[in-house]
PDB file as gemmi writes it, atoms N, CA and C in Angstrom:
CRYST1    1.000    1.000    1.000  90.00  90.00  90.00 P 1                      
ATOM      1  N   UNK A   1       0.853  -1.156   0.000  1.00  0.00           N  
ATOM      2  CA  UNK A   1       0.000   0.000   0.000  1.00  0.00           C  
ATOM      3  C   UNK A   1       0.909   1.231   0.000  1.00  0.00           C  
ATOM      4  N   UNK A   2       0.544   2.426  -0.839  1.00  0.00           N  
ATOM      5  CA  UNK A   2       1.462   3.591  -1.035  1.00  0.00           C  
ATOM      6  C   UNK A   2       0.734   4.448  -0.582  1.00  0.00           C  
ATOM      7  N   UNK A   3       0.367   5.692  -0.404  1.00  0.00           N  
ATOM      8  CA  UNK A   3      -0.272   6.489  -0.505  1.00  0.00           C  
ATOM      9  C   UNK A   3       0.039   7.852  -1.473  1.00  0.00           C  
ATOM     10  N   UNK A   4      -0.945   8.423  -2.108  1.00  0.00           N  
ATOM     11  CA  UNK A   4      -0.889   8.746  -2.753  1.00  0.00           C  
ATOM     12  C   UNK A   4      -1.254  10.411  -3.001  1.00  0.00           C  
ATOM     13  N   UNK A   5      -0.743  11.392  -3.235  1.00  0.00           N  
ATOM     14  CA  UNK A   5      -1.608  13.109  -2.911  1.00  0.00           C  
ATOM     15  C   UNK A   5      -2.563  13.503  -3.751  1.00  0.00           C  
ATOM     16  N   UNK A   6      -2.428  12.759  -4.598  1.00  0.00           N  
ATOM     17  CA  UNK A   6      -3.598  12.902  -5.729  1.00  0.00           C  
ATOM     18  C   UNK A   6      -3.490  12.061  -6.671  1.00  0.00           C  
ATOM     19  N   UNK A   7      -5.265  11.914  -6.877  1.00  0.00           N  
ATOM     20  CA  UNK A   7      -5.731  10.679  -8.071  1.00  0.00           C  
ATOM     21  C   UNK A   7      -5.892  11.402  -8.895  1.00  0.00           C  
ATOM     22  N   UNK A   8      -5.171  11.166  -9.970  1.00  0.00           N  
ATOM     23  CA  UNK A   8      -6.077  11.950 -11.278  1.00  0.00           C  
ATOM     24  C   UNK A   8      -7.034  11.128 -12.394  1.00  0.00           C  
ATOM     25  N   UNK A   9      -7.676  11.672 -12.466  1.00  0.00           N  
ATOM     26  CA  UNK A   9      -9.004  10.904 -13.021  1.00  0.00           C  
ATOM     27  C   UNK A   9      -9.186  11.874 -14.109  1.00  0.00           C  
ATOM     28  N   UNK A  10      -9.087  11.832 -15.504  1.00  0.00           N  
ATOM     29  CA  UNK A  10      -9.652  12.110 -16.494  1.00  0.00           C  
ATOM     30  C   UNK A  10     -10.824  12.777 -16.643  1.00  0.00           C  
ATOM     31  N   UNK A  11     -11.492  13.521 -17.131  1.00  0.00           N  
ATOM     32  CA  UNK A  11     -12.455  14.260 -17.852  1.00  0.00           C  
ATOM     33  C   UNK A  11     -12.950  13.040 -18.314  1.00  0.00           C  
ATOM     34  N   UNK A  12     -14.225  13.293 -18.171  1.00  0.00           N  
ATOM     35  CA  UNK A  12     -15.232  11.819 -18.616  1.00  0.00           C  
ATOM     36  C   UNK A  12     -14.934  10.281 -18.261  1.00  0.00           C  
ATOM     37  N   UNK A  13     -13.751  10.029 -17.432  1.00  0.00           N  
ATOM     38  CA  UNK A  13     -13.264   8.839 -16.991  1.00  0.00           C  
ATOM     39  C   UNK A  13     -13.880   8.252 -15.566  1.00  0.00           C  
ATOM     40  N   UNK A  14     -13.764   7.178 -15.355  1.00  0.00           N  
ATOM     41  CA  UNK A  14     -14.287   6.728 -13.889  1.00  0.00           C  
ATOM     42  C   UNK A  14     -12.889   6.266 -13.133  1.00  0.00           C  
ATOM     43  N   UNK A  15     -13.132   6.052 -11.983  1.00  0.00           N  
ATOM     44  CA  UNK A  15     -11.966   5.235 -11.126  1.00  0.00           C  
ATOM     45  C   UNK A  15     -13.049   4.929  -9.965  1.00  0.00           C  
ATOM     46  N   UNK A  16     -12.639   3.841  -9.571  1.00  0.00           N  
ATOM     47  CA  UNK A  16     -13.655   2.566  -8.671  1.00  0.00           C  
ATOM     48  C   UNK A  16     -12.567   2.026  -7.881  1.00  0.00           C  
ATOM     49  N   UNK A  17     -13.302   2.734  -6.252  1.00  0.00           N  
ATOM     50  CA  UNK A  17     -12.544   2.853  -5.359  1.00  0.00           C  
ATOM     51  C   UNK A  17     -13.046   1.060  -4.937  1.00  0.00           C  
ATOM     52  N   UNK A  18     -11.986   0.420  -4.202  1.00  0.00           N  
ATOM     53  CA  UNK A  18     -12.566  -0.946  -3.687  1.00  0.00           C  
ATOM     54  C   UNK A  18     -11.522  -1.226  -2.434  1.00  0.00           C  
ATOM     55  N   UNK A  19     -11.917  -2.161  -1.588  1.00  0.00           N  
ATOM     56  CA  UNK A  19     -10.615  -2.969  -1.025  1.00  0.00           C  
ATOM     57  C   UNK A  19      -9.912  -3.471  -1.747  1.00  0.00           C  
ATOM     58  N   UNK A  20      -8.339  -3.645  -1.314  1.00  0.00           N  
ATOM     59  CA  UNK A  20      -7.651  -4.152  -2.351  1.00  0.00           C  
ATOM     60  C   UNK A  20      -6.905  -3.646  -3.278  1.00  0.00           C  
ATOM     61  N   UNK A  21      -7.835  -2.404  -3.685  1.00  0.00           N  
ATOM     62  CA  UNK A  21      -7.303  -1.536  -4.939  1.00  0.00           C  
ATOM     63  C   UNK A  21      -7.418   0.083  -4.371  1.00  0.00           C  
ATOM     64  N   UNK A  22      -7.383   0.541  -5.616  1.00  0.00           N  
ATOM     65  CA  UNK A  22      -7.421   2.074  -5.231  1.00  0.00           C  
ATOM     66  C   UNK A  22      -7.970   2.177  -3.808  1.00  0.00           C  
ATOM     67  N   UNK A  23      -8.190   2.702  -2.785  1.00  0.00           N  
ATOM     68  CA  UNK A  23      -9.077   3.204  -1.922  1.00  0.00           C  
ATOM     69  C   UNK A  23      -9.038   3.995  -1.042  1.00  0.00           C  
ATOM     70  N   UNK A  24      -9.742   4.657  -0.159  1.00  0.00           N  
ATOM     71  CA  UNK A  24      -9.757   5.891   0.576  1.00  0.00           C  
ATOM     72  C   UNK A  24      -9.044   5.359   1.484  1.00  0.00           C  
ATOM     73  N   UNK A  25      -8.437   5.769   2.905  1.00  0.00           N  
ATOM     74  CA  UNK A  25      -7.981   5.446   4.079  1.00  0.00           C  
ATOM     75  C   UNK A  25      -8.109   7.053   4.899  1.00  0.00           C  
ATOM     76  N   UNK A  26      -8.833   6.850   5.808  1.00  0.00           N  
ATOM     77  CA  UNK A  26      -9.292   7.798   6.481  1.00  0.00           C  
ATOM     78  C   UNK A  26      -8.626   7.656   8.298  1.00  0.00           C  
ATOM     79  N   UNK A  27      -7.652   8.926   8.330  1.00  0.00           N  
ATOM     80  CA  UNK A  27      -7.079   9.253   9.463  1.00  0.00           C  
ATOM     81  C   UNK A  27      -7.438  10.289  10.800  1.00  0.00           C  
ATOM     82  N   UNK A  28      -7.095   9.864  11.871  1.00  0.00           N  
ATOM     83  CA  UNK A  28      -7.224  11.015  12.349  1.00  0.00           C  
ATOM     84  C   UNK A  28      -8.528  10.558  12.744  1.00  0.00           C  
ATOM     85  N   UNK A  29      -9.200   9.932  12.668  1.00  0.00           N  
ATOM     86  CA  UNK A  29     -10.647  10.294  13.278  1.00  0.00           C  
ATOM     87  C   UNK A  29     -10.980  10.399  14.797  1.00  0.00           C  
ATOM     88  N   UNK A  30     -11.918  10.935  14.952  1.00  0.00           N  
ATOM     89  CA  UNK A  30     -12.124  11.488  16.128  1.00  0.00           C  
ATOM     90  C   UNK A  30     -12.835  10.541  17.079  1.00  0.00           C  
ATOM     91  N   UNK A  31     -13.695   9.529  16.423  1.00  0.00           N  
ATOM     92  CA  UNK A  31     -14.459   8.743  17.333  1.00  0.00           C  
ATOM     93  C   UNK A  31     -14.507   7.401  16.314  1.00  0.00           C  
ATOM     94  N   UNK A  32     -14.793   6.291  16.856  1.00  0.00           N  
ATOM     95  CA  UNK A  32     -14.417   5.173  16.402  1.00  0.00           C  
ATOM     96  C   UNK A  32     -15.511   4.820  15.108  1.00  0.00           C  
ATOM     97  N   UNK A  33     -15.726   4.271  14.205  1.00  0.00           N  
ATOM     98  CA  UNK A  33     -16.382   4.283  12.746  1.00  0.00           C  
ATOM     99  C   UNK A  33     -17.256   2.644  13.254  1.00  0.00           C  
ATOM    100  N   UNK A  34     -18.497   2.875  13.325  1.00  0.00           N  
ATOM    101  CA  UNK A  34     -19.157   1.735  13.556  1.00  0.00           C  
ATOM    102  C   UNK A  34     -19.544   1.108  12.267  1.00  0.00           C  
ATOM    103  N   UNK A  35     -20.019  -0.232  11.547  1.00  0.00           N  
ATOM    104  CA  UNK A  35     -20.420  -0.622  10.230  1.00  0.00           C  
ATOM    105  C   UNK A  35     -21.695  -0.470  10.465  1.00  0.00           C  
ATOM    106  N   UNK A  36     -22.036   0.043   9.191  1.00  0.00           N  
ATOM    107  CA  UNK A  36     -23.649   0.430   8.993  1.00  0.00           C  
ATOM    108  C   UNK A  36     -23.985   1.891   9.168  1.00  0.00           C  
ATOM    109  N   UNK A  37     -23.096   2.585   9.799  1.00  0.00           N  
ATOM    110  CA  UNK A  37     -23.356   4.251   9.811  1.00  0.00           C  
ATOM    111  C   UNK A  37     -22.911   5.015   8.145  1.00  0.00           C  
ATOM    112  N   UNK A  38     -23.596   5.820   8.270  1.00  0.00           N  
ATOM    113  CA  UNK A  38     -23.311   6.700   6.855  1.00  0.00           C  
ATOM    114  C   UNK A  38     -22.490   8.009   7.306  1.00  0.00           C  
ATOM    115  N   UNK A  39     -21.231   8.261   6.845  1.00  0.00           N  
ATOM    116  CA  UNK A  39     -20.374   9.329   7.034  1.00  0.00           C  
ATOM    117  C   UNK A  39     -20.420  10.128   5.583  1.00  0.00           C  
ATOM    118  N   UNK A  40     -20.175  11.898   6.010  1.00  0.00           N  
ATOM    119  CA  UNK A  40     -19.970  12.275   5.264  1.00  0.00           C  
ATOM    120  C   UNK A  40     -18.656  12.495   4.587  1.00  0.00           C  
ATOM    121  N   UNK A  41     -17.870  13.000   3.377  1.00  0.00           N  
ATOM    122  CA  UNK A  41     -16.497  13.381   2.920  1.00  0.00           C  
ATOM    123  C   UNK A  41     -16.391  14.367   1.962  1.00  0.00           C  
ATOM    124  N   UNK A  42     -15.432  14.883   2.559  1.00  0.00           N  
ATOM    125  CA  UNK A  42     -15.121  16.136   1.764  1.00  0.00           C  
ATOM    126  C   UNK A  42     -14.084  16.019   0.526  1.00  0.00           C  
ATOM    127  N   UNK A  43     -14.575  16.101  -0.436  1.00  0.00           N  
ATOM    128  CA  UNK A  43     -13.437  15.622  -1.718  1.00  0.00           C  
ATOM    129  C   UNK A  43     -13.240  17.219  -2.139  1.00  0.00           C  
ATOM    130  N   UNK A  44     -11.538  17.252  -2.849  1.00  0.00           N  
ATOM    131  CA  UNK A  44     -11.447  18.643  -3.416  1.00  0.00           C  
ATOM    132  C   UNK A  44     -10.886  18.293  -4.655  1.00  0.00           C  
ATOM    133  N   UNK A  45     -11.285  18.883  -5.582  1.00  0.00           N  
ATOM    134  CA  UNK A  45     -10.840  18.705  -7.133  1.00  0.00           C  
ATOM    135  C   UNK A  45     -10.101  19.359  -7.490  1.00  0.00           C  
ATOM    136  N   UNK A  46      -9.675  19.713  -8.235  1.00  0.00           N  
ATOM    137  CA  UNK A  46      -8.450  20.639  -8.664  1.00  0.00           C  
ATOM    138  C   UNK A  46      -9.180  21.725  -9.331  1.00  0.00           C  
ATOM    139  N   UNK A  47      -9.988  21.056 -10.145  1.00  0.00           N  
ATOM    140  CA  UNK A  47     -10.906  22.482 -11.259  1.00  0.00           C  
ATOM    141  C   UNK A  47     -12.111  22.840 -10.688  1.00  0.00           C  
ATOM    142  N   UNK A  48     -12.860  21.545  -9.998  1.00  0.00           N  
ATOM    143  CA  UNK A  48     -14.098  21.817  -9.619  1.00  0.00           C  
ATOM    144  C   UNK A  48     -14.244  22.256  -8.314  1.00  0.00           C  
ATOM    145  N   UNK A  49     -13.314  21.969  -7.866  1.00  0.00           N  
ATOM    146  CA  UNK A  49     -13.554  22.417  -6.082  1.00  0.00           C  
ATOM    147  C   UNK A  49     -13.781  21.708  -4.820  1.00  0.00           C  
ATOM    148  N   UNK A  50     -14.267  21.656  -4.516  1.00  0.00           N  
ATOM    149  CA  UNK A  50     -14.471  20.791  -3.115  1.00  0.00           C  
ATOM    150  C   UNK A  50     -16.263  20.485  -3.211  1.00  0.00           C  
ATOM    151  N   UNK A  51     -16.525  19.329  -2.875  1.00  0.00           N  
ATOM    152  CA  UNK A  51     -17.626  18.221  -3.023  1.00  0.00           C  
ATOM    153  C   UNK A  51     -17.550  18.049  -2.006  1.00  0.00           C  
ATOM    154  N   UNK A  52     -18.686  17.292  -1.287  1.00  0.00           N  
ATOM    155  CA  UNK A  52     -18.918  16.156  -0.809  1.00  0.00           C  
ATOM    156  C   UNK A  52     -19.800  15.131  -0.975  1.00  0.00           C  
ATOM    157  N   UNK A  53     -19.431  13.844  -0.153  1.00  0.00           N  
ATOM    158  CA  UNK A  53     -20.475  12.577  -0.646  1.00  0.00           C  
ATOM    159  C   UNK A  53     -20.580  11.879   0.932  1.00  0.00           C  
ATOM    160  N   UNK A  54     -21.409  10.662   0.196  1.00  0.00           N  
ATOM    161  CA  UNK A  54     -21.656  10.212   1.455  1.00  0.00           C  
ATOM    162  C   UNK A  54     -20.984   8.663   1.375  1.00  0.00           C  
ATOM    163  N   UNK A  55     -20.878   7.781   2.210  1.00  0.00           N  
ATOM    164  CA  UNK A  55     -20.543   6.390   2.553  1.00  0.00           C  
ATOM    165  C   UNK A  55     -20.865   5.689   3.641  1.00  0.00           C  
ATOM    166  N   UNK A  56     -21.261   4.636   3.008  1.00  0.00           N  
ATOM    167  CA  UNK A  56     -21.506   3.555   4.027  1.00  0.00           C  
ATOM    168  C   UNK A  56     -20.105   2.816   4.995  1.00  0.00           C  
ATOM    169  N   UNK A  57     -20.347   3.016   6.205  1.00  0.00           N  
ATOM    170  CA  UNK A  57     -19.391   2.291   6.772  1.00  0.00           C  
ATOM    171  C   UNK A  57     -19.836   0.754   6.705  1.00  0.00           C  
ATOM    172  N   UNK A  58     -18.334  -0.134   6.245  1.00  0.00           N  
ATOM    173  CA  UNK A  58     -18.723  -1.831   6.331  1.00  0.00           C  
ATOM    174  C   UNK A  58     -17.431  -1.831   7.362  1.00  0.00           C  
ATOM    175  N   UNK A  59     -17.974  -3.551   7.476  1.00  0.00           N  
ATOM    176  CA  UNK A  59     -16.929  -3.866   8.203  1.00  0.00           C  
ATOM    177  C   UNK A  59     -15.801  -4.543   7.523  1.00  0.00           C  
ATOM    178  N   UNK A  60     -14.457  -4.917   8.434  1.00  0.00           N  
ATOM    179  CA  UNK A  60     -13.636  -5.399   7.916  1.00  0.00           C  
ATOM    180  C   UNK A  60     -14.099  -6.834   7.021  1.00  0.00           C  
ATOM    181  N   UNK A  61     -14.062  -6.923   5.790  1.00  0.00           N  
ATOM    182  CA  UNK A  61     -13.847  -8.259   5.043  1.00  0.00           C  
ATOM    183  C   UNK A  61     -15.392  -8.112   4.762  1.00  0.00           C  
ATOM    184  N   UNK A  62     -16.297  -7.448   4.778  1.00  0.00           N  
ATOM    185  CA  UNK A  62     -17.655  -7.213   4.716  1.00  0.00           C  
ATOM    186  C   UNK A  62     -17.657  -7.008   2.964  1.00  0.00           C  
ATOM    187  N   UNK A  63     -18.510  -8.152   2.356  1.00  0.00           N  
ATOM    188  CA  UNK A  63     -18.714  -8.243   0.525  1.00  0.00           C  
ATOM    189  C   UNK A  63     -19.577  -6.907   0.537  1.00  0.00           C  
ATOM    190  N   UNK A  64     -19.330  -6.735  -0.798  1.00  0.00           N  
ATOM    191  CA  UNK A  64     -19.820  -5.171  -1.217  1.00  0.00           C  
ATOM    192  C   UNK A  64     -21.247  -6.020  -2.023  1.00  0.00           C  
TER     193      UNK A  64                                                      
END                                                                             
């Protein structure tokens, strides 16, 4: 696992975050991440700006 400062993703392209592969890793948190809660995230783009979305917390080894 590397980490990485930025994904770049193409104009009209997708990238499909998963275990295993590409994926988020979220630090720092403040209180412990239960499975089944929905968190929000703040994404920032380079052109478009800052977004957010939402996600389901799973658990470890939990099938999508």
């Amino acid at each position: 696992m590397r980490r990485l400062d930025r994904l770049v993703v193409p104009a009209g392209a997708k990238v499909k975050l998963e275990p295993g592969g590409t994926h988020l890793m979220l630090t720092e948190l403040r209180e412990p991440l239960e499975p089944g809660a929905v968190i929000e995230l703040g994404l920032s783009f380079e052109k478009s700006g800052e977004r957010s979305a939402t996600a389901r917390v799973r658990a470890a080894g939990e099938q999508m």
